[in-house]
PyMOL Python script that loads the backbone (N, CA, C, O; Angstrom):
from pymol import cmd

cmd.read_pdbstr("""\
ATOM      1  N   UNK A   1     -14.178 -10.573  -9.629  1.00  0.00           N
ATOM      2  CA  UNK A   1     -13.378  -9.377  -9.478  1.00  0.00           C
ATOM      3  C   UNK A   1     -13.658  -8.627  -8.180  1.00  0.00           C
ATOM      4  O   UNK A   1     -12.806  -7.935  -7.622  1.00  0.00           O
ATOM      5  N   UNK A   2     -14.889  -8.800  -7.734  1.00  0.00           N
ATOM      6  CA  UNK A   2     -15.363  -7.875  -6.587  1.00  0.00           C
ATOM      7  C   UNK A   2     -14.122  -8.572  -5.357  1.00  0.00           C
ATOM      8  O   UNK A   2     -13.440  -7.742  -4.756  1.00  0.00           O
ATOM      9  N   UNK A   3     -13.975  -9.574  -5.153  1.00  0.00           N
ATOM     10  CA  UNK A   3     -13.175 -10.028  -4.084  1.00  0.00           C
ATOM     11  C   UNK A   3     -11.796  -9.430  -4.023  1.00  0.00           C
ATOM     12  O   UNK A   3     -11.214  -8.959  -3.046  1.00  0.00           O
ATOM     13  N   UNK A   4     -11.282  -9.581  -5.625  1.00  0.00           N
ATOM     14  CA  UNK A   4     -10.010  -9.567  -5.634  1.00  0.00           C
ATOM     15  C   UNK A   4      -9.942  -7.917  -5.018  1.00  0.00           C
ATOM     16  O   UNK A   4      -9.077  -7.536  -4.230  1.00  0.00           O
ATOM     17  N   UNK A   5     -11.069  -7.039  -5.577  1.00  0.00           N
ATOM     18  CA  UNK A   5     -10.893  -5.448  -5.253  1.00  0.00           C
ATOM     19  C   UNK A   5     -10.641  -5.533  -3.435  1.00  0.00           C
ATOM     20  O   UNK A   5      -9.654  -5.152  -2.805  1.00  0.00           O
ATOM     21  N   UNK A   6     -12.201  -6.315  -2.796  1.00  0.00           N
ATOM     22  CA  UNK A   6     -11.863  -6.482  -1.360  1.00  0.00           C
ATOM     23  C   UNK A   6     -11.116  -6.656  -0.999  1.00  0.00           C
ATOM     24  O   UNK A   6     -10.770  -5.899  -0.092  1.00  0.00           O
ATOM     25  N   UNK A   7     -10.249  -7.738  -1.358  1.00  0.00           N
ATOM     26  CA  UNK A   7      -8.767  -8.221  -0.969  1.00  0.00           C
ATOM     27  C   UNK A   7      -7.808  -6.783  -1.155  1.00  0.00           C
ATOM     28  O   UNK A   7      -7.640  -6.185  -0.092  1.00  0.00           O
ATOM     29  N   UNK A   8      -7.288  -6.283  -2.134  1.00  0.00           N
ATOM     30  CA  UNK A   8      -6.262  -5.655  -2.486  1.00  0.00           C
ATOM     31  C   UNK A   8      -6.674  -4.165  -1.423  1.00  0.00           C
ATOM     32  O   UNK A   8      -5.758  -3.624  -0.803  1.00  0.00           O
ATOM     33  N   UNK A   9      -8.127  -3.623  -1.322  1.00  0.00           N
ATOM     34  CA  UNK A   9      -8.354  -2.609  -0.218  1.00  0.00           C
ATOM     35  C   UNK A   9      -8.061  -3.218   1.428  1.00  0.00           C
ATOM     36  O   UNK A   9      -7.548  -2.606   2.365  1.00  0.00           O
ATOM     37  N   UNK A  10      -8.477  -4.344   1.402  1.00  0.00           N
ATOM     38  CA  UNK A  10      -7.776  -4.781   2.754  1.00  0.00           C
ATOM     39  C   UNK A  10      -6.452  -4.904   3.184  1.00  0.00           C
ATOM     40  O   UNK A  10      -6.086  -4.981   4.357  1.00  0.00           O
ATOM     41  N   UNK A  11      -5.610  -4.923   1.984  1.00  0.00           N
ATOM     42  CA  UNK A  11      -4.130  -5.497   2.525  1.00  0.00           C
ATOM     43  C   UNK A  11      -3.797  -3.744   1.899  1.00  0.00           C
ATOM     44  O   UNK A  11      -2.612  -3.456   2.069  1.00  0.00           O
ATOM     45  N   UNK A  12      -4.224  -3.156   1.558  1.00  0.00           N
ATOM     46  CA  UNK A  12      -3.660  -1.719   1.730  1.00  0.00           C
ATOM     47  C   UNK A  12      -3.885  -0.693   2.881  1.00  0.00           C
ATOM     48  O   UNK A  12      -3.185   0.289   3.127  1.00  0.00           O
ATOM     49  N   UNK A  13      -5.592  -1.341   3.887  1.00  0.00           N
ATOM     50  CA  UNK A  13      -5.624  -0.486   5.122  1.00  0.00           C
ATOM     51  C   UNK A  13      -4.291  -1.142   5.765  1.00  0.00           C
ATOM     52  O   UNK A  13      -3.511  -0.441   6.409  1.00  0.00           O
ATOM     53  N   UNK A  14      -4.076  -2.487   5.561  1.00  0.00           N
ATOM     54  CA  UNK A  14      -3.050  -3.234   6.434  1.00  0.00           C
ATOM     55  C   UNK A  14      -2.146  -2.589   6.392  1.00  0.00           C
ATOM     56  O   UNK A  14      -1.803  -2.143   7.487  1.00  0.00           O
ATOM     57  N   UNK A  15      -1.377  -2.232   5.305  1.00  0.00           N
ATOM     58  CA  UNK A  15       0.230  -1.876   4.813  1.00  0.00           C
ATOM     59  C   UNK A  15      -0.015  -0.543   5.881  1.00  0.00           C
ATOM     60  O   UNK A  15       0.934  -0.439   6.657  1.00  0.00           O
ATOM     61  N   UNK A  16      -1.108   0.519   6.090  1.00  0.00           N
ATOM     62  CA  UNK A  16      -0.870   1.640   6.143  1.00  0.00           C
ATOM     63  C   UNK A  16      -0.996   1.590   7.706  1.00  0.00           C
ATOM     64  O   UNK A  16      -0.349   2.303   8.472  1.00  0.00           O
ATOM     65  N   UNK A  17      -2.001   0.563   8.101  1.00  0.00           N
ATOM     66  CA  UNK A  17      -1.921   0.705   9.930  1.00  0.00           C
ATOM     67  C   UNK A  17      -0.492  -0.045  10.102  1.00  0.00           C
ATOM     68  O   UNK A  17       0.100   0.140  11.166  1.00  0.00           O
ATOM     69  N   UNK A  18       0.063  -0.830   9.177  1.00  0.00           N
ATOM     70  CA  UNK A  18       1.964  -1.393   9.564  1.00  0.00           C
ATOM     71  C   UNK A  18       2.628  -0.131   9.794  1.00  0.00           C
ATOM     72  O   UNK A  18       3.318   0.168  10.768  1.00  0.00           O
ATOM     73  N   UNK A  19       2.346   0.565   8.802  1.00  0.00           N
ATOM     74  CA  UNK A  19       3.661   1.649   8.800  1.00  0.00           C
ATOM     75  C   UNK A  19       3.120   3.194   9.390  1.00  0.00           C
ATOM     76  O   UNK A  19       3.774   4.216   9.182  1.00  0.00           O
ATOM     77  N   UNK A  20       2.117   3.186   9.982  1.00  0.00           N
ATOM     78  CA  UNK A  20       1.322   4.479  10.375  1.00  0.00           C
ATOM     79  C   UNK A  20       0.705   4.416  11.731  1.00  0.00           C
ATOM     80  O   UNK A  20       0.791   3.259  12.143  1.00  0.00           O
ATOM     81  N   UNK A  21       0.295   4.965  12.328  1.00  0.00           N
ATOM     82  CA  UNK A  21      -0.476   4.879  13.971  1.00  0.00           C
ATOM     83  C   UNK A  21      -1.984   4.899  13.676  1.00  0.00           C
ATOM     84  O   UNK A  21      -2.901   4.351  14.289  1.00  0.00           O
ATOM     85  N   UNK A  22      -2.006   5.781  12.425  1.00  0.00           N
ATOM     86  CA  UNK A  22      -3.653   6.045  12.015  1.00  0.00           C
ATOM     87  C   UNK A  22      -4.319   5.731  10.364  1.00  0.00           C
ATOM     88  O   UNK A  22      -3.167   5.523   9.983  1.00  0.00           O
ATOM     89  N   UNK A  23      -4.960   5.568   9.378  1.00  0.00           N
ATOM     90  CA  UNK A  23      -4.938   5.232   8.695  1.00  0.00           C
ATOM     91  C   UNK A  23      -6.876   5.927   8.309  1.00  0.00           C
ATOM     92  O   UNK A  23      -7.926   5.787   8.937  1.00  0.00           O
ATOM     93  N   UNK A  24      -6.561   6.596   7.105  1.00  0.00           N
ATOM     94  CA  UNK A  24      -8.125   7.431   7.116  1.00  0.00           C
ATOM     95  C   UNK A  24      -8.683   6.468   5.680  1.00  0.00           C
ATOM     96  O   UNK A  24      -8.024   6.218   4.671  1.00  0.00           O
ATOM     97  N   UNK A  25      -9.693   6.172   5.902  1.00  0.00           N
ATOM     98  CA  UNK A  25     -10.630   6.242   4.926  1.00  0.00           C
ATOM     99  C   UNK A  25     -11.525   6.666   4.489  1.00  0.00           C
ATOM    100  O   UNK A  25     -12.446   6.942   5.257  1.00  0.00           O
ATOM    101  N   UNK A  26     -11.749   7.043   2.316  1.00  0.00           N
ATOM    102  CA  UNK A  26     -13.143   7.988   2.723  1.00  0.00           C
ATOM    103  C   UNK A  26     -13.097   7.324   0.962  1.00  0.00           C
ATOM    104  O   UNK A  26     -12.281   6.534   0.487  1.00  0.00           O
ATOM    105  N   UNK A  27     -14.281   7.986   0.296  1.00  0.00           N
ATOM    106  CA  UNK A  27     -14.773   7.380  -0.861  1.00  0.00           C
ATOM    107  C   UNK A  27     -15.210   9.558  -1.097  1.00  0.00           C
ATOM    108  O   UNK A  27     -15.384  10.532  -0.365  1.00  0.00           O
ATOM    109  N   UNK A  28     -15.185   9.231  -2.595  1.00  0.00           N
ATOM    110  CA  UNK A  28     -15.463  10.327  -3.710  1.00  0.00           C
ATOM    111  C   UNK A  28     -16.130  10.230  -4.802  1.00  0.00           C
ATOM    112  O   UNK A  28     -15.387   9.742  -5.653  1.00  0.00           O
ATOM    113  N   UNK A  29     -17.242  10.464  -5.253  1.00  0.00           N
ATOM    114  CA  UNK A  29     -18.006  10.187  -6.467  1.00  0.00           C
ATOM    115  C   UNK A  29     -16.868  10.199  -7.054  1.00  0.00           C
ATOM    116  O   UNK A  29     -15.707  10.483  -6.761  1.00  0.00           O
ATOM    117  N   UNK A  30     -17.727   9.646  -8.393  1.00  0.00           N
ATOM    118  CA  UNK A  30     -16.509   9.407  -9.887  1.00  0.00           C
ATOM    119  C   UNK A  30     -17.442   9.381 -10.757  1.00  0.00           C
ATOM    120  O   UNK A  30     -18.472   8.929 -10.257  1.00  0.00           O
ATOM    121  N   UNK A  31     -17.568   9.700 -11.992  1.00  0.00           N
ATOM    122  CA  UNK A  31     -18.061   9.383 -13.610  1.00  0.00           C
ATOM    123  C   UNK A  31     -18.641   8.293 -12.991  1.00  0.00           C
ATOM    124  O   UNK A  31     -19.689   8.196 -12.353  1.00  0.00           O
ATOM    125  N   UNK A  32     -17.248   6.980 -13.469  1.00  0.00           N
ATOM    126  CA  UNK A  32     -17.686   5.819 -13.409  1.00  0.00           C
ATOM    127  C   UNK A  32     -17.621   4.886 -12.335  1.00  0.00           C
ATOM    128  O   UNK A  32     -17.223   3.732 -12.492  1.00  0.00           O
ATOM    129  N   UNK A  33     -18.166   5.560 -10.782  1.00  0.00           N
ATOM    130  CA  UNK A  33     -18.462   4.732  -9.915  1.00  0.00           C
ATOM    131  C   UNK A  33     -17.914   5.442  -8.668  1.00  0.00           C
ATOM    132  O   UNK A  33     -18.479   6.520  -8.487  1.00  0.00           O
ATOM    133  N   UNK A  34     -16.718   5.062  -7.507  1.00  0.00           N
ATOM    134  CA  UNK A  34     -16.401   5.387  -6.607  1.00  0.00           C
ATOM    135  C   UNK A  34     -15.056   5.733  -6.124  1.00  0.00           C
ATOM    136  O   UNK A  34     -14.518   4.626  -6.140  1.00  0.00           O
ATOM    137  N   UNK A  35     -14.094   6.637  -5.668  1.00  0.00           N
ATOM    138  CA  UNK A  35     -13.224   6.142  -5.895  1.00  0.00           C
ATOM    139  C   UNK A  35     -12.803   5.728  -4.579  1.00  0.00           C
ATOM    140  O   UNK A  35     -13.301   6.573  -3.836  1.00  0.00           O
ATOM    141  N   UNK A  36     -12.186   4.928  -3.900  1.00  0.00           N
ATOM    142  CA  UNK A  36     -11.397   5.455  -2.532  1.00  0.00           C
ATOM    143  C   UNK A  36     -10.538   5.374  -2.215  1.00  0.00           C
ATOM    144  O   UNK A  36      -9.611   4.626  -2.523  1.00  0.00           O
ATOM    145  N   UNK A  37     -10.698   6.507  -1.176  1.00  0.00           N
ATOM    146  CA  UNK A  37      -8.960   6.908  -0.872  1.00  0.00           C
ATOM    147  C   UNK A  37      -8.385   6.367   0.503  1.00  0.00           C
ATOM    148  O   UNK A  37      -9.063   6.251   1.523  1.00  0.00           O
ATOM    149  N   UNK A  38      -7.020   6.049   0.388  1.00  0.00           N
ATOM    150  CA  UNK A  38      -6.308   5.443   1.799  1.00  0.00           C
ATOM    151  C   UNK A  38      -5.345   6.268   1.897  1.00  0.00           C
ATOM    152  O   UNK A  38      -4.508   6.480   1.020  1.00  0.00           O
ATOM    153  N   UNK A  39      -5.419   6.923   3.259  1.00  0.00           N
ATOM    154  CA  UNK A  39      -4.053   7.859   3.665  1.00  0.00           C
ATOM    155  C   UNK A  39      -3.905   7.202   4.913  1.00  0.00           C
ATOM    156  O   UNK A  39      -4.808   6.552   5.439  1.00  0.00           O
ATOM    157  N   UNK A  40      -2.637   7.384   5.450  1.00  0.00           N
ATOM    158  CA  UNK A  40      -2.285   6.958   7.103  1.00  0.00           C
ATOM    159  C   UNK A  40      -1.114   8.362   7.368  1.00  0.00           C
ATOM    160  O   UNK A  40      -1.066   9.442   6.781  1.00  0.00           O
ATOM    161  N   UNK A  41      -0.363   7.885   8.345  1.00  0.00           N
ATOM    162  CA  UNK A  41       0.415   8.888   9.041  1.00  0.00           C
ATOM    163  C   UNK A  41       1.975   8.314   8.839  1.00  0.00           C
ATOM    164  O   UNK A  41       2.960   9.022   9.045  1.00  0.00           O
ATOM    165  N   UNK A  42       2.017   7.441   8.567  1.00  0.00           N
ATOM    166  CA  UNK A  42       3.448   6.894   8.000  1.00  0.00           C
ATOM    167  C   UNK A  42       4.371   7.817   7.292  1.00  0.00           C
ATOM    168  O   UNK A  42       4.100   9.001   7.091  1.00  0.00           O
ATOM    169  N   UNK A  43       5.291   7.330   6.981  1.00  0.00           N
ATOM    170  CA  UNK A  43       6.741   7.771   6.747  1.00  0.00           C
ATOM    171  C   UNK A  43       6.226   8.108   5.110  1.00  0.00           C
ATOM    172  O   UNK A  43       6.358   9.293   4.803  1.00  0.00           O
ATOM    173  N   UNK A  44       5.796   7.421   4.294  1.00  0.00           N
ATOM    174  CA  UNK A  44       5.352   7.668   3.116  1.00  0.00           C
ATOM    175  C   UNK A  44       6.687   6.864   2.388  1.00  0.00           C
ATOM    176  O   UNK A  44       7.510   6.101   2.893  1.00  0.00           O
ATOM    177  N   UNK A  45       6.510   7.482   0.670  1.00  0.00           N
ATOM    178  CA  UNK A  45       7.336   6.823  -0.960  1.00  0.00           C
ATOM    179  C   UNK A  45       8.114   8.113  -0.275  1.00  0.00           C
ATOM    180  O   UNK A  45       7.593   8.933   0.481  1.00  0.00           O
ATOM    181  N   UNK A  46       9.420   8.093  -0.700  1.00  0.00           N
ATOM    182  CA  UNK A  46      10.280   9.162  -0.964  1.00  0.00           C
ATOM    183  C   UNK A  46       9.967   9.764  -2.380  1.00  0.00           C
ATOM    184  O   UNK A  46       9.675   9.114  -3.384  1.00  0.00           O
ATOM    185  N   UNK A  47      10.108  11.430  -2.249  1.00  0.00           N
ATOM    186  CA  UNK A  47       9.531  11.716  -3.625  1.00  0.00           C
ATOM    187  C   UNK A  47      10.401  11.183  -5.098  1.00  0.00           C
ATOM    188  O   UNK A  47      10.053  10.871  -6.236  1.00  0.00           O
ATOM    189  N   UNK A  48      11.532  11.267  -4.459  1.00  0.00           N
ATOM    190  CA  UNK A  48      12.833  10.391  -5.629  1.00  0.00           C
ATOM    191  C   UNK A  48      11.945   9.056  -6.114  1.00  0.00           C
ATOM    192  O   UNK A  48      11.762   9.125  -7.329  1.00  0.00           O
ATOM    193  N   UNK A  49      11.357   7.896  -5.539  1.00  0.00           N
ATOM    194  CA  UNK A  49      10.907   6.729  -5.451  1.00  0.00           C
ATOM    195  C   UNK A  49       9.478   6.640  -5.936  1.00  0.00           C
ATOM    196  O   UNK A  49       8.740   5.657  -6.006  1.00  0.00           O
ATOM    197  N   UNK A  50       9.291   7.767  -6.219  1.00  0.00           N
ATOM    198  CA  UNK A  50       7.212   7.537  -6.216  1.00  0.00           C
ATOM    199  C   UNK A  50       7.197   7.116  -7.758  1.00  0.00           C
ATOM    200  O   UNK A  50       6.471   6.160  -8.032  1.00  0.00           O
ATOM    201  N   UNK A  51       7.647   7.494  -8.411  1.00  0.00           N
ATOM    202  CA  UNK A  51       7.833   7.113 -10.035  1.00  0.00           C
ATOM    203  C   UNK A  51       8.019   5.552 -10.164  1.00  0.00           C
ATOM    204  O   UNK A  51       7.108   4.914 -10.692  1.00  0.00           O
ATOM    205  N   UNK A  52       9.143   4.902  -9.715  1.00  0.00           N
ATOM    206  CA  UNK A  52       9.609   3.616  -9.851  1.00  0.00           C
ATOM    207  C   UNK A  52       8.678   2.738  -9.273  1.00  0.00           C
ATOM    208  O   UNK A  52       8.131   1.777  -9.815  1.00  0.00           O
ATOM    209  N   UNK A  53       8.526   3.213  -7.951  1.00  0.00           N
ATOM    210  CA  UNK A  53       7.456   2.547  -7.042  1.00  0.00           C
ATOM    211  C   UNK A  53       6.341   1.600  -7.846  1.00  0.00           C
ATOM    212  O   UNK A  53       6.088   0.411  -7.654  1.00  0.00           O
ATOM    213  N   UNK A  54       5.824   2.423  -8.704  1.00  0.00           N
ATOM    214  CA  UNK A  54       4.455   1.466  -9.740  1.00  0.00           C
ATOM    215  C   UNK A  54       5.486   0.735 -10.899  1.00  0.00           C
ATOM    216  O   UNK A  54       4.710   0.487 -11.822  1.00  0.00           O
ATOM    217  N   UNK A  55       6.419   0.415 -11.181  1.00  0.00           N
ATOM    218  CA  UNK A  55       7.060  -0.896 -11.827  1.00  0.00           C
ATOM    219  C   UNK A  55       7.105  -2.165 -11.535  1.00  0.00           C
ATOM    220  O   UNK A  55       7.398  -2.352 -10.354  1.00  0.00           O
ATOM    221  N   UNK A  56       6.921  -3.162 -12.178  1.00  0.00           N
ATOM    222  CA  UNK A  56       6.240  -4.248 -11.458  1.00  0.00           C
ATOM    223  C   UNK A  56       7.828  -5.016 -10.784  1.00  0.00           C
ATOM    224  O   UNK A  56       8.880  -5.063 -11.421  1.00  0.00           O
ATOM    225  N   UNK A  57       7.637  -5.513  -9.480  1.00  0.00           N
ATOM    226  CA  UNK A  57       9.061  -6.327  -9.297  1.00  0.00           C
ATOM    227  C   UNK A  57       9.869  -5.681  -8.316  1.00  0.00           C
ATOM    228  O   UNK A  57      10.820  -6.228  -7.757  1.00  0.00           O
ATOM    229  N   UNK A  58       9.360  -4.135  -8.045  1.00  0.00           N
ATOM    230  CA  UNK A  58      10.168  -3.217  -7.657  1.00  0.00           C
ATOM    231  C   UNK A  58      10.111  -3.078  -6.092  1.00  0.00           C
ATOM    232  O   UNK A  58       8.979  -3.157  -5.615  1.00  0.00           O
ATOM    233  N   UNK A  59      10.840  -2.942  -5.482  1.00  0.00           N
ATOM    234  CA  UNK A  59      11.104  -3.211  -3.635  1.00  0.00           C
ATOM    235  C   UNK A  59      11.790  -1.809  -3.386  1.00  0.00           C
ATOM    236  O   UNK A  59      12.879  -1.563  -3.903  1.00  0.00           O
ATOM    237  N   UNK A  60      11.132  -0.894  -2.583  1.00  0.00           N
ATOM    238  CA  UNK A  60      12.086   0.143  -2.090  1.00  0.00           C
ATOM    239  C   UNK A  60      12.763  -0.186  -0.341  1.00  0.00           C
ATOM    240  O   UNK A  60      13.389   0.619   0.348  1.00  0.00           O
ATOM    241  N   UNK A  61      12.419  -1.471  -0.017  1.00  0.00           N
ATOM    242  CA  UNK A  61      13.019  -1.591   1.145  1.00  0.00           C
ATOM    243  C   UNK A  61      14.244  -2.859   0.608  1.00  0.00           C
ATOM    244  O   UNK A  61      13.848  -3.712  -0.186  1.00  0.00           O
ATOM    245  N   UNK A  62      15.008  -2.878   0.864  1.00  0.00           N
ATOM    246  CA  UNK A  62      15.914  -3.973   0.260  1.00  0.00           C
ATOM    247  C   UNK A  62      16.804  -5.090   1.115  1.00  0.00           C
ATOM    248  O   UNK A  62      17.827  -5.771   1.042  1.00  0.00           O
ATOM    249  N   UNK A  63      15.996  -4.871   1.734  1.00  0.00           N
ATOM    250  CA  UNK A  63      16.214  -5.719   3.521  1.00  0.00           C
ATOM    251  C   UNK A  63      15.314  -7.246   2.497  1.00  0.00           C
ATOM    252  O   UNK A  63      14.312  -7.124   1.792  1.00  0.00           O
ATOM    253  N   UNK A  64      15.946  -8.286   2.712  1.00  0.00           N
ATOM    254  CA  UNK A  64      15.114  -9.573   3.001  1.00  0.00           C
ATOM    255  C   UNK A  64      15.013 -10.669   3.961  1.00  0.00           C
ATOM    256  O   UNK A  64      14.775 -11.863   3.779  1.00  0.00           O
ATOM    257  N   UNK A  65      15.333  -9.753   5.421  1.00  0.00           N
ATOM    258  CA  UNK A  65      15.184 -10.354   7.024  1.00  0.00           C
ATOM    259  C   UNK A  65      13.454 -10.113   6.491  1.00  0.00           C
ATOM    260  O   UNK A  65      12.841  -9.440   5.662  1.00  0.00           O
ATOM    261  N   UNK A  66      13.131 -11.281   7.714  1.00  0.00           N
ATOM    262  CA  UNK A  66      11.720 -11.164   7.774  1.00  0.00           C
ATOM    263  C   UNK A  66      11.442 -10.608   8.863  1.00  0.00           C
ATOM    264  O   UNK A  66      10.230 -10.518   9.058  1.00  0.00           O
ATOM    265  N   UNK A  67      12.002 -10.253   9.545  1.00  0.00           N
ATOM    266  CA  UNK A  67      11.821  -9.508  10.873  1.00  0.00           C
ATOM    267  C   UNK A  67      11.837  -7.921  10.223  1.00  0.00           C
ATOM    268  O   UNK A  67      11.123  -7.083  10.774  1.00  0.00           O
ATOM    269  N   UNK A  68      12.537  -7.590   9.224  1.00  0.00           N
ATOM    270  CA  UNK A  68      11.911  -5.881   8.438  1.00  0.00           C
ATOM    271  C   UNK A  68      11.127  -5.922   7.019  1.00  0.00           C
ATOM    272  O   UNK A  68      11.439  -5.254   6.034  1.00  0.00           O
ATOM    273  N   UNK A  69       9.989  -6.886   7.113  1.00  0.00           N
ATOM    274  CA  UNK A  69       9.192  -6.807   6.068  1.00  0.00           C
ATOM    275  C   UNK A  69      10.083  -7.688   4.617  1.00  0.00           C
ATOM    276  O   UNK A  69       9.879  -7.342   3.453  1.00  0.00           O
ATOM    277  N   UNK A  70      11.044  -8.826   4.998  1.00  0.00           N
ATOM    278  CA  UNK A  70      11.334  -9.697   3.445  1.00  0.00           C
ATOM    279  C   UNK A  70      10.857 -11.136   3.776  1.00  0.00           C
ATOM    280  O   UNK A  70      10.402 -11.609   4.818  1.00  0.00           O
ATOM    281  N   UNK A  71      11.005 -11.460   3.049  1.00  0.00           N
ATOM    282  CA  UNK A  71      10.800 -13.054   2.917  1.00  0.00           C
ATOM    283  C   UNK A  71      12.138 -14.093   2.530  1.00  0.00           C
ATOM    284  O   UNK A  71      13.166 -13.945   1.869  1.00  0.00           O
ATOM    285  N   UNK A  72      11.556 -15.168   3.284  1.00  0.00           N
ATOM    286  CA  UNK A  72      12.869 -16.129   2.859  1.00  0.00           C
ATOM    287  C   UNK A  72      12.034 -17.171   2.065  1.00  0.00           C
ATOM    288  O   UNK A  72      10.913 -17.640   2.263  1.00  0.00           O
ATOM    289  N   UNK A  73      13.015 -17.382   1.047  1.00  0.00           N
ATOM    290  CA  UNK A  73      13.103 -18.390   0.067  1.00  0.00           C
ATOM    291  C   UNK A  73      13.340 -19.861   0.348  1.00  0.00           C
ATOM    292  O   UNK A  73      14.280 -20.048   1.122  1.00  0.00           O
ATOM    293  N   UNK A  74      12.751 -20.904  -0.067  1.00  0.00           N
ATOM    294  CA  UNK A  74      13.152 -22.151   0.811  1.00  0.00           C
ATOM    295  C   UNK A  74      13.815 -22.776  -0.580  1.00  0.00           C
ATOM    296  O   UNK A  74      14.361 -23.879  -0.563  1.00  0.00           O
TER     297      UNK A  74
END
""", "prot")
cmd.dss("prot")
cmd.show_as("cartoon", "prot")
cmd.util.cbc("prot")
cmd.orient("prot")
C-alpha cells in the first residue's frame, strides 16, 4: 500500500504543476497519522463540478484529443 500512496501523491504534485505555475506542499498532524495537503495556482473544480468530480468514471474536461489531456483508444 505504501507505494500505491507514493504513486497517487506523485501523479497529484504532477496534475497540479500541469495545470498551475506553482504547486505547495505541506503535511498536518492527524489522530491517525498525517495528513497532506496539495494546493497549486491553477484554474481549479468549478464550484458547480466539485460534487460530481469524486464519482467514479467522471471527466470534467470532455475533449478526447490528446493534445488537451484525452486519450485515444486503439
Amino acid at each position: 500500500m505504501p507505494a500505491l500512496r507514493a504513486a497517487a501523491l506523485l501523479a497529484n504534485l504532477s496534475h497540479g504543476r500541469h495545470y498551475g505555475r506553482h504547486v505547495w506542499l505541506s503535511s498536518i498532524s492527524a489522530e491517525d497519522g498525517v495528513d497532506i495537503l496539495i494546493d497549486d495556482d491553477g484554474p481549479g473544480i468549478p464550484p458547480a463540478e466539485r460534487e460530481r468530480v469524486f464519482q467514479p468514471f467522471v471527466r470534467l474536461d470532455a475533449s478526447r484529443n490528446p493534445s488537451t489531456g484525452g486519450s485515444v483508444s486503439a
